[in-house]
C-alpha positions in Angstrom: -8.1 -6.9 -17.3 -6.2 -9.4 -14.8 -6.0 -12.4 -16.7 -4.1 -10.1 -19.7 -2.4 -8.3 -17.2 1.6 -9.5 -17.5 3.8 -10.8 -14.9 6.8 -12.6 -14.0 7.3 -16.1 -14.0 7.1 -17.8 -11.0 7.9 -21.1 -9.8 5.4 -22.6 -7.2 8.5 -23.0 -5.0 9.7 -19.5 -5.1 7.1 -18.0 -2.4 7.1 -18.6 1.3 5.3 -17.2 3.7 6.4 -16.1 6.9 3.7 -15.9 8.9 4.6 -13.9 12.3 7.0 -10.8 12.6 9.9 -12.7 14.8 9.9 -15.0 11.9 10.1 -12.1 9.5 12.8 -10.3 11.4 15.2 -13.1 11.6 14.8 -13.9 7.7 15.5 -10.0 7.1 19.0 -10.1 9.3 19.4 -13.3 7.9 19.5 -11.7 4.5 21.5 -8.6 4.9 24.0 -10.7 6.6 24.6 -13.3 3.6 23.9 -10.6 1.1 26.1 -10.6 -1.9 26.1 -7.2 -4.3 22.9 -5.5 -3.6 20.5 -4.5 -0.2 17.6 -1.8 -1.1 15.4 -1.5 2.1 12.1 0.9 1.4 9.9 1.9 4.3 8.2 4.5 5.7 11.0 4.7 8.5 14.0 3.2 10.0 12.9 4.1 14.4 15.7 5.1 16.1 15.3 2.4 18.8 16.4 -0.9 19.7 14.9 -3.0 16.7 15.6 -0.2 14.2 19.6 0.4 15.8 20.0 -3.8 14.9 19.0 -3.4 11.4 21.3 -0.3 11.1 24.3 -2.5 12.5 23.3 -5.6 10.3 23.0 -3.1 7.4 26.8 -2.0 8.4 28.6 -4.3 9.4 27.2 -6.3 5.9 29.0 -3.3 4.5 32.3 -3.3 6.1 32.1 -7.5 5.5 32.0 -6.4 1.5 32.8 -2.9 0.6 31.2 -3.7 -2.9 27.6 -4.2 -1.8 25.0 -1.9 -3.1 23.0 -1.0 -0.2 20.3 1.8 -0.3 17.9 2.7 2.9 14.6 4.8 1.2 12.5 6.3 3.8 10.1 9.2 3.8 12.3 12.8 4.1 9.8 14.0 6.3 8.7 11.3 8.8 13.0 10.9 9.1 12.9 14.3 10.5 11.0 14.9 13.1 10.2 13.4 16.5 7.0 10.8 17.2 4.0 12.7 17.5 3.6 14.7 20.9 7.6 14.8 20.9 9.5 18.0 21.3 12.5 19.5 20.3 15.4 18.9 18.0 14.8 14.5 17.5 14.0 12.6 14.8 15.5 9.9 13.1 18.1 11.1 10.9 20.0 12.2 13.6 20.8 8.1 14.6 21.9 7.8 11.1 23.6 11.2 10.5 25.6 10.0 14.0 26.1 6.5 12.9 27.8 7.1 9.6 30.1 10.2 11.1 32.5 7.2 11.9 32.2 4.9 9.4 34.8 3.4 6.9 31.8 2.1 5.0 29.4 4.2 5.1 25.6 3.3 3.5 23.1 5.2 1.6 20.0 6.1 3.7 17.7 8.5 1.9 14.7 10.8 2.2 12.0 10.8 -0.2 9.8 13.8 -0.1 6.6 12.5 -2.1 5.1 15.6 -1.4 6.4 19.6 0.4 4.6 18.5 3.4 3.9 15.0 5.5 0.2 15.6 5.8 0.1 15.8 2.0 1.8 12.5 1.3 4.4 9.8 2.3 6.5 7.2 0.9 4.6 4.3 1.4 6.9 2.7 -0.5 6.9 -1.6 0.8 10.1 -4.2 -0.1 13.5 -5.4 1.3 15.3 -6.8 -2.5 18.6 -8.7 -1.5 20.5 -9.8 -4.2 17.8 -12.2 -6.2 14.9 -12.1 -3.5 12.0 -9.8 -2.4 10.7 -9.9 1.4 7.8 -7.7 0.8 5.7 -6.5 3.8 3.9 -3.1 4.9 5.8 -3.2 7.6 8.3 -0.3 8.9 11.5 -1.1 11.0 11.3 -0.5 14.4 10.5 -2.5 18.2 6.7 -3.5 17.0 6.6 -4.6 14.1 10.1 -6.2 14.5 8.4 -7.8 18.2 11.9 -6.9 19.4 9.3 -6.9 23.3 6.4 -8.8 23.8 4.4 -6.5 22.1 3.7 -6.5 18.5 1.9 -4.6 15.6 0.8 -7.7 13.1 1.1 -7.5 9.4 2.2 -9.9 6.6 5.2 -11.2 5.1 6.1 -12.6 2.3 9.6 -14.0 0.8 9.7 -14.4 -3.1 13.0 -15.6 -4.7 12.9 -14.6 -8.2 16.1 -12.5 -10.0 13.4 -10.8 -12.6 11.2 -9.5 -9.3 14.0 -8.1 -8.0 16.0 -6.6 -10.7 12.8 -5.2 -11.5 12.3 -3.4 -8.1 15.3 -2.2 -7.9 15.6 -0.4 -11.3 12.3 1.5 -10.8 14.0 2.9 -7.7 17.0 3.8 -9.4 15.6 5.1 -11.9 12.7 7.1 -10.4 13.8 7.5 -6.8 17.5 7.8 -5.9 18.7 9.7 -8.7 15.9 12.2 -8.6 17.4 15.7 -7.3 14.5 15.6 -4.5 15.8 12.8 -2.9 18.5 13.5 -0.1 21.0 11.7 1.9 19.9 11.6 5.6 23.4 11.1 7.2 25.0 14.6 5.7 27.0 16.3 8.7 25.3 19.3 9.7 27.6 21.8 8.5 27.6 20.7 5.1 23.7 19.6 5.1 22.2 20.5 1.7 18.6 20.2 1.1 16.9 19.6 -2.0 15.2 22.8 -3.3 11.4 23.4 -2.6 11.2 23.3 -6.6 12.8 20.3 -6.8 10.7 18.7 -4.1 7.3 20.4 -5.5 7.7 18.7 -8.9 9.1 15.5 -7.7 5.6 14.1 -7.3 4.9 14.6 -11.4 8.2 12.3 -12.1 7.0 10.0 -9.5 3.6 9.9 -11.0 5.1 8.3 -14.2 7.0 5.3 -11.9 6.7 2.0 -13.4 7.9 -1.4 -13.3 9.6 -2.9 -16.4 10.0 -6.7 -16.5 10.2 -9.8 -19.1 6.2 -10.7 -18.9 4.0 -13.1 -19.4 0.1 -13.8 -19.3 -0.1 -17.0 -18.7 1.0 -19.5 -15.5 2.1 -18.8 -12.1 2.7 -14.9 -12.2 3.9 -11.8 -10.3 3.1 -8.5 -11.4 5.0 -5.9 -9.7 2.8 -2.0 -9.5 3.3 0.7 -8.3 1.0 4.2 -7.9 0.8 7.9 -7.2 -2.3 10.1 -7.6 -5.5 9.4 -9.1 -4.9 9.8 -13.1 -2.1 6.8 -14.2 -2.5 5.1 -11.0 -2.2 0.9 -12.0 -2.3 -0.1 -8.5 -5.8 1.6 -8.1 -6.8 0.3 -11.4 -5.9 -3.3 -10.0 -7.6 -2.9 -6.7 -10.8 -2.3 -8.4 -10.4 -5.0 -11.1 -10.0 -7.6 -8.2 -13.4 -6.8 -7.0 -15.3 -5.9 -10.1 -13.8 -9.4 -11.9 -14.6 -11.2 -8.9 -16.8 -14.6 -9.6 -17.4 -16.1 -6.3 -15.6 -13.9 -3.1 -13.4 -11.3 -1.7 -10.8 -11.6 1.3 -10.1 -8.1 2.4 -7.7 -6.6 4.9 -7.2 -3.7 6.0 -6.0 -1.5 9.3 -8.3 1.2 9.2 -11.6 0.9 7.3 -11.7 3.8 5.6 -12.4 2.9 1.7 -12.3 5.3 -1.2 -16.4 5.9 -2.5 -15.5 4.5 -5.3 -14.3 1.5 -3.9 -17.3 0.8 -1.6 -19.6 1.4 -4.9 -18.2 -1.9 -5.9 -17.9 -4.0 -2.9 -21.6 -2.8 -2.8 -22.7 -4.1 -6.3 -20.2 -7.5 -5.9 -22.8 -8.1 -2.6 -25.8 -6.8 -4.9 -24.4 -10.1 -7.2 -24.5 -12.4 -4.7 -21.3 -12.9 -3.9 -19.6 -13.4 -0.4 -16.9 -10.7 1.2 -14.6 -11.4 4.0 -13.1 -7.9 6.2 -10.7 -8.5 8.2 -10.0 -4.9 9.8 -8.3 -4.0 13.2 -11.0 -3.3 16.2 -10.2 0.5 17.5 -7.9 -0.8 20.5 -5.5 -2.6 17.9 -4.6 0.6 15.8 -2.0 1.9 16.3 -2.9 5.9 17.1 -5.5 4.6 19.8 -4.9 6.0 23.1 -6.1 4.1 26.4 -8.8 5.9 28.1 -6.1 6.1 31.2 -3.6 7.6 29.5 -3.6 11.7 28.7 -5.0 12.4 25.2 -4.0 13.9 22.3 -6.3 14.9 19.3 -4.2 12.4 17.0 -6.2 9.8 19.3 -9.5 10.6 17.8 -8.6 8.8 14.9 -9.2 5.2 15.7 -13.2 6.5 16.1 -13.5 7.9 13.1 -12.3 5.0 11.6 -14.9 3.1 13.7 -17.5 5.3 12.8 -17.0 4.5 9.0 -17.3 1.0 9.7 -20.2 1.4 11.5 -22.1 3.6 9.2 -21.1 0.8 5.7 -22.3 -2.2 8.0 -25.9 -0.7 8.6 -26.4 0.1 5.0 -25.1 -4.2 4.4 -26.8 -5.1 7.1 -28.9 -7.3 5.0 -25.5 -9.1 3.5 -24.2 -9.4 7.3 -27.5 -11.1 8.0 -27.7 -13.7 5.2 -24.0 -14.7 5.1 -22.9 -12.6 2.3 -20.6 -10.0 4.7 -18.3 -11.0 7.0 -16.1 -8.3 9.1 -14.2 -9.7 11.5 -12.8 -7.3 14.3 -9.0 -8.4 15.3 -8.0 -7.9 18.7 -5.5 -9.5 20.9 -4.4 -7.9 24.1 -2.3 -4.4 23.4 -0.9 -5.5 20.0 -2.1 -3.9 17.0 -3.2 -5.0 13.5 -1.6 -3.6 10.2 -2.4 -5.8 7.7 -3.4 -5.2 4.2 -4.5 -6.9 1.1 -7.0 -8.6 -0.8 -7.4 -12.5 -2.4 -10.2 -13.4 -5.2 -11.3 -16.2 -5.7 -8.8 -18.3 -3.9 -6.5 -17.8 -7.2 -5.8 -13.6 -7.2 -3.8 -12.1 -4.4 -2.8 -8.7 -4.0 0.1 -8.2 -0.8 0.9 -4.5 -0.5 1.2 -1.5 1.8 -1.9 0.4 0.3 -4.6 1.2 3.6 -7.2 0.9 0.9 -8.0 4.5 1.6 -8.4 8.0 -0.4 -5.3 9.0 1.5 -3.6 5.9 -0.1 -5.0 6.2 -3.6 -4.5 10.0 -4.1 -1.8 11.0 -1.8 1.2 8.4 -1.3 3.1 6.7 -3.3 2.0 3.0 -2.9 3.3 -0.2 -4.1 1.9 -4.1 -4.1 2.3 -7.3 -6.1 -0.2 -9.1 -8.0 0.0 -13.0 -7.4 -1.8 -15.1 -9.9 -2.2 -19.0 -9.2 -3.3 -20.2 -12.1 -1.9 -23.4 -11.3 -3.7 -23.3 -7.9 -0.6 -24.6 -6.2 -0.5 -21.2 -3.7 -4.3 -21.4 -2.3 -3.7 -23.9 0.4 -0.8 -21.9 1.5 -2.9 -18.3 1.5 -5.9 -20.4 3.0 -3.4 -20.9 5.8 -2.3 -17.6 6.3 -6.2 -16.3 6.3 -6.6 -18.9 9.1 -4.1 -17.6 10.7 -5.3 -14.0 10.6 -8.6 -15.2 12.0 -7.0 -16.4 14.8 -7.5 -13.3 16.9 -10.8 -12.0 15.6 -14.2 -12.1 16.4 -17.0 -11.4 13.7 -19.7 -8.8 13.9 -23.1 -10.1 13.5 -25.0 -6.5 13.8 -24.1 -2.8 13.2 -25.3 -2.0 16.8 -22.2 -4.1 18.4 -20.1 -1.2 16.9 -19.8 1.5 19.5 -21.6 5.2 18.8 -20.6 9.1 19.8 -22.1 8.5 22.5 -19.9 5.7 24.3 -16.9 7.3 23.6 -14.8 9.3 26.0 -15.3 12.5 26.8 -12.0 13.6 24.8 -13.4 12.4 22.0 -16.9 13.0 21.5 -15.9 16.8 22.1 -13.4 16.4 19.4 -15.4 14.4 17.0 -19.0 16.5 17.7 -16.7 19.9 17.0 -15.7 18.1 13.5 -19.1 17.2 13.0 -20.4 20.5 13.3 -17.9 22.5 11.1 -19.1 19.4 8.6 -15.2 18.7 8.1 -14.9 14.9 8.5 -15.5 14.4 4.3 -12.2 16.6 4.1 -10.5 14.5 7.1 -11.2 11.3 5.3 -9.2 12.3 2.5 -6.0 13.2 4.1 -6.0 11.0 6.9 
């Protein structure tokens, strides 16, 4: 499937990888600043805070520099409109840009994109900044920690391509499937004259999303990028791809992922590709690096839980490899360093197949949100010393697990917790959790 699959010509020179989110950040602003006719900026959100208020007044003053320039801001409807979790009151993040554009002579598009009626049920998980003829794609959002705009961080990767195709193509699926669907709302409307898309329109939106694709000039052979994108289970290319990348596999697999968490049907083949002989690398985030884990001194929330569960799946698919971890074939390596967290995702084959993207690599992901990624294919082999360098560097802070034991049970957790996760136990709802979360 992969070596027919058609992309876009590529040449070695086109793709750079920026390597740490400072770097990434400057590169963005650099961008927006020096843009020419066209900004589109996708994300799960836009934070109303320090990092997130720079990019807004990049974003602007870009505008008010060249009136002509296309700029779109898609974020999810829903995550734009309410507080952080355990917030209260009337907050959320539309109201910095609803505030922002009441005085502008230039005002910008900032949208909402309600994949689904409610949050829990889906996001846009849409990844890519496209200015004028490049793509900086990363799963990162725009805020202070993934931007570092502190000392603290939340790692991911980051990629710049220059290629016209790439990002003509990007930004005609979006036009054509996003911003001129009648679900998708302007975030910056005054409050008296606020009109939301009907619940209808917002209930069928994810059918005409389902049918989102990416139209480009192709080819199957060289240097290649093959933009996907995916909602739901049934038409969903970016799912297909995931599983070809194992299932083709001839020699080994570099995974990452936040939260290890992978579909049954995905861990059926990572299984058999270990049955084969063949070697797998996991890079996943240890419980303290995710971003929902609460320290033990701080108060808890139920939404805290989470990192365990995660944990606990882990756990549970290194004792059944144990027998791969012991001869070689399985490597998971835990990344830690200090109070940072770890968001990366991904997967290379072979040293010649990469796949960068936002997808978790989860049954939320595949069935829920609407995800995007792009295929790289090195035929040439010109990019592997450059993604051997960037694996290095996400070893960097990790340390490798050498038995399922070193993974914490119920019983070592706190108190908080083991309630929590020995009440979802019992009501036998953690195969429904898993799904959704």
């Amino acid at each position: 499937m992969l070596d027919k699959l058609g992309g876009i010509a590529v040449q070695p020179e086109a793709l750079t990888w920026l390597l740490t989110p400072r770097r990434f950040k400057a590169e963005l602003l650099a961008r927006i600043e020096n843009a020419k006719h066209s900004i589109y900026l996708a994300a799960l959100y836009l934070e109303d805070d320090e990092a997130g208020r720079e990019v807004l007044q990049a974003l602007m003053a870009a505008k008010a520099n060249n009136p002509a320039l296309d700029i779109k801001v898609l974020v999810d409807f829903h995550r734009a409109r309410r507080g952080l979790i355990g917030h209260k009151g009337d907050s959320g993040n539309y109201l910095m840009y609803r505030q922002v554009m009441a005085d502008a002579l230039h005002p910008i598009d900032i949208l909402g994109v309600p994949v689904k009626s409610r949050e829990f049920m889906g996001v846009l998980h849409l990844k890519g900044f496209i200015i004028d003829d490049a793509v900086i794609f990363s799963g990162a959002s725009l805020n202070n920690i993934y931007l570092q705009q502190q000392d603290k961080y939340r790692f991911d990767r980051y990629h710049l391509i220059e290629s016209a195709e790439l990002a003509r193509s990007m930004r005609a699926m979006i036009q054509r499937f996003i911003t001129s669907d009648p679900a998708v709302t302007s975030l910056t409307q005054a409050p008296h004259q606020e009109v939301l898309p009907s619940k209808a329109d917002v209930r069928s939106f994810k059918l005409r999303l389902a049918e989102a694709h990416y139209e480009f000039a192709a080819t199957t052979g060289g240097n290649r990028i093959t933009p996907l994108v995916g909602l739901g289970r049934k038409k969903n290319r970016l799912n297909k791809v995931v599983l070809a990348l194992v299932e083709e596999s001839k020699e080994a697999l570099f995974i990452c992922t936040p939260y290890f968490n992978p579909p049954y049907i995905l861990v059926r083949a990572l299984a058999k590709h270990l049955r084969n002989g063949k070697r797998i690398d996991i890079v996943v985030g240890d419980k303290t690096a995710n971003d929902f884990y609460i320290p033990p001194e701080q108060d808890f929330s139920t939404i805290g839980a989470l990192p365990y569960m995660y944990e606990q799946s882990l756990r549970k698919f290194a004792k059944r490899q144990q027998w791969a971890i012991d001869n070689g074939q399985l490597n998971i390596h835990l990344w830690k360093h200090g109070n940072n967290s770890y968001h990366l995702k991904g997967i290379s084959a072979d040293g010649n197949k990469h796949l960068i993207t936002g997808s978790n690599l989860n049954p939320r992901a595949w069935a829920l949100d609407l995800e995007n990624g792009l295929l790289l294919q090195d035929d040439s082999g010109c990019w592997q010393a450059h993604f051997e360098a960037e694996q290095a560097h996400i070893l960097e802070h990790t340390q490798r697990l050498y038995h399922y034991s070193q993974v914490d049970t119920l019983q070592n957790y706190p108190a908080p917790v083991k309630k929590i996760m020995t009440r979802i136990r019992r009501l036998k709802a953690d195969f429904l959790l898993r799904r959704i979360l």
